[in-house]
C-alpha positions in Angstrom: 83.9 -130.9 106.1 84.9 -133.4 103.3 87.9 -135.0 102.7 89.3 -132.7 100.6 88.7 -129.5 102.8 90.2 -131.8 105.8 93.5 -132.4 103.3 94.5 -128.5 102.6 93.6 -127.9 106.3 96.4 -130.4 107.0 98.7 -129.2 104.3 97.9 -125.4 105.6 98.9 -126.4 109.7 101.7 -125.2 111.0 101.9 -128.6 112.8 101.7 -131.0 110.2 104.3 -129.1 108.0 106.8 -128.5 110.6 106.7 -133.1 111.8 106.4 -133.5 107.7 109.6 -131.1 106.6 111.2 -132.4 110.0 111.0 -136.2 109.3 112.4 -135.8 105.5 115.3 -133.4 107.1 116.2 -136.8 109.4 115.9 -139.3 106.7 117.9 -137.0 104.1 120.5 -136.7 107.4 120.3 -140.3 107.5 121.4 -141.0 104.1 123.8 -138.1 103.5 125.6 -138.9 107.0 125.6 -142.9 106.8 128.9 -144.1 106.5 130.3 -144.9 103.4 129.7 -148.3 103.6 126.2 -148.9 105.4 124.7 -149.4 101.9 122.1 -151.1 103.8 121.5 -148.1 106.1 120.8 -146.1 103.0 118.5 -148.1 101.8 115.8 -148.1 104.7 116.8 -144.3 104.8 115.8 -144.1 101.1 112.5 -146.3 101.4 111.5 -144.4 104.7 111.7 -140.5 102.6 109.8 -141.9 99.6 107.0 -143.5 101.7 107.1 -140.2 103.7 106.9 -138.3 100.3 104.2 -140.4 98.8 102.2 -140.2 101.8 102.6 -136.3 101.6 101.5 -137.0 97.6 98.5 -138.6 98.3 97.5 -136.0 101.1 98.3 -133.2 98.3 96.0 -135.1 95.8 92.5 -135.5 98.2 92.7 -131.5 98.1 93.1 -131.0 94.7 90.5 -133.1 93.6 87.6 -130.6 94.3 89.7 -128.0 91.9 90.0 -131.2 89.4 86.6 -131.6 89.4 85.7 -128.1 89.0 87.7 -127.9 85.8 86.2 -131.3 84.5 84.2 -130.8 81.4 80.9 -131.9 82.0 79.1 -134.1 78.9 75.6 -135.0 80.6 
């Protein structure tokens, strides 16, 4: 199996889609929740969701690049 089959089979579990979707639901909590002045609090909230997101991102990427690659046009 190579990376990019191993990449949709983790965006396709169950698992892996339930931790993801819970862990951005807790840092959106996090942020919409903190109180008004725990700018601070926010912050590391913030950071946390967008390295979450990113990570997701990157996972999303490895599988598409075997359709990317498909499409390429070819010159040699």
């Amino acid at each position: 199996m190579n990376k990019a089959e191993r990449a949709q089979t983790y965006l396709r579990d169950e698992f892996f889609i339930e931790l993801f979707e819970a862990q951005v639901e807790l840092y959106k909590n996090m942020i919409f929740s903190s109180h008004e002045d725990d700018v601070e609090g926010r912050e590391r909230a913030l950071v946390k969701l967008r390295a979450i997101e990113e990570f997701h991102a990157s996972i999303q990427s490895i599988a598409d690049q075997s359709e990317i690659d498909k499409k390429r046009i070819r010159f040699f």
